[in-house]
C-alpha positions as a LaTeX table, in Angstrom:
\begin{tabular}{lrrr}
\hline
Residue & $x$ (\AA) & $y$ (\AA) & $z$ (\AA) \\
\hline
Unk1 & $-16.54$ & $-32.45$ & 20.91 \\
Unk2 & $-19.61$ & $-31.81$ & 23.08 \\
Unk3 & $-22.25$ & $-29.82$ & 21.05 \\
Unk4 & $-23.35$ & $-27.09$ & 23.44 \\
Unk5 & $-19.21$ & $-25.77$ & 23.65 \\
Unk6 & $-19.05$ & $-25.93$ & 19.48 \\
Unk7 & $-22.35$ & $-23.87$ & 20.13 \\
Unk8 & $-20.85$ & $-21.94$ & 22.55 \\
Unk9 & $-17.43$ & $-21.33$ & 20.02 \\
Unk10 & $-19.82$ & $-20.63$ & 17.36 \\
Unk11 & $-21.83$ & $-17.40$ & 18.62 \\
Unk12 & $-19.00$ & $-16.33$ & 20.23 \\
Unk13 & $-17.50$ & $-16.17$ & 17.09 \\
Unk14 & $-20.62$ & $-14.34$ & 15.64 \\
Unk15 & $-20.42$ & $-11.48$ & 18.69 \\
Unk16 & $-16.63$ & $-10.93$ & 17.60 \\
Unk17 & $-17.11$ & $-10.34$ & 14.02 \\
Unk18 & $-20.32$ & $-7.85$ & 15.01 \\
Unk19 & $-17.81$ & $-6.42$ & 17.67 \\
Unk20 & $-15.20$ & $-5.76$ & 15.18 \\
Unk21 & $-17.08$ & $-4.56$ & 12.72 \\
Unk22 & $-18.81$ & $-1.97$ & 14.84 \\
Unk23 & $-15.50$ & $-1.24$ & 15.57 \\
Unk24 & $-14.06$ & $-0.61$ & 11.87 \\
Unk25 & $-17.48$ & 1.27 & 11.36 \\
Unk26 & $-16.53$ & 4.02 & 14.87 \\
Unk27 & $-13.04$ & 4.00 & 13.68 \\
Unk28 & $-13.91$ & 4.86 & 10.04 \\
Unk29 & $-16.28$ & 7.94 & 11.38 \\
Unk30 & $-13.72$ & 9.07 & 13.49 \\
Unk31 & $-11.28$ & 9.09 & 10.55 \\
Unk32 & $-13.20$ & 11.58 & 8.36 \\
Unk33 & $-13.36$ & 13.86 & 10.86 \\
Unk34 & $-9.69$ & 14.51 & 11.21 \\
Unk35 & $-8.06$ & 17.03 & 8.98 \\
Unk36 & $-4.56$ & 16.32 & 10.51 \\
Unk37 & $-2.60$ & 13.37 & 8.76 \\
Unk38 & $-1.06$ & 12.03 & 11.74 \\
Unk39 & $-4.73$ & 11.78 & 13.43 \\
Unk40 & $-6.42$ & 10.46 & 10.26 \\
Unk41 & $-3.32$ & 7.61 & 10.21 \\
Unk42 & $-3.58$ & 6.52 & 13.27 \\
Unk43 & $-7.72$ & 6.00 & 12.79 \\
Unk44 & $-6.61$ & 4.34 & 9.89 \\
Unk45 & $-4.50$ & 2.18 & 12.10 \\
Unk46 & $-7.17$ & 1.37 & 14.44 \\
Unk47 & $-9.32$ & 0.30 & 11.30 \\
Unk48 & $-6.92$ & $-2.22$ & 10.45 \\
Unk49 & $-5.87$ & $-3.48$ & 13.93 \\
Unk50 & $-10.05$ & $-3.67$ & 14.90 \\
Unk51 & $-10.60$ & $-5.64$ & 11.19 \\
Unk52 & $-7.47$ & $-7.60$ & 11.42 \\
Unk53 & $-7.37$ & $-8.57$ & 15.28 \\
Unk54 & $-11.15$ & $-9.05$ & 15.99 \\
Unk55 & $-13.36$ & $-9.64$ & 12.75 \\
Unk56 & $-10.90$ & $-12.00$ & 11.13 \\
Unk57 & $-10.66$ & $-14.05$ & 13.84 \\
Unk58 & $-14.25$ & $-14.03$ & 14.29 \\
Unk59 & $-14.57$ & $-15.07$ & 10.87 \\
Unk60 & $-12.20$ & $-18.06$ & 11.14 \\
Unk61 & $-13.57$ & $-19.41$ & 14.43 \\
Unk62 & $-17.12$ & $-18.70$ & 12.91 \\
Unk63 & $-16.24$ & $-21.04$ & 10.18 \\
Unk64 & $-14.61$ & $-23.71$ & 12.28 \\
Unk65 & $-17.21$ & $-24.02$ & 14.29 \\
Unk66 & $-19.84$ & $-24.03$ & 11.77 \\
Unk67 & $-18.43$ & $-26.88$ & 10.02 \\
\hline
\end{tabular}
């Protein structure tokens, strides 16, 4: 594989773990300020789908391409 697209894969997987994790860190702000339970689950929900759709991924690609 050409070095300038593993490159490319690489910080691209660097920007999506920074993405999702500023992500998880909005959702989890937004999540103490909600005194309603169906409010605070669905932040909840959008801390997991941010962590397990974007920074995971990231992570994985990160690694792939790093090695």
């Amino acid at each position: 594989m050409d070095y300038t697209i593993v490159k490319f894969v690489h910080i691209l997987g660097a920007i999506l773990i920074g993405a999702g994790l500023i992500g998880v860190w909005l959702s989890d702000l937004r999540s103490r300020q909600f005194r309603d339970l169906k409010l605070f689950a669905e932040s909840v929900r959008n801390i997991a789908v941010f962590y397990d759709g974007v920074v995971v991924p990231g992570a994985i690609q990160l690694l792939l391409s790093g090695t």
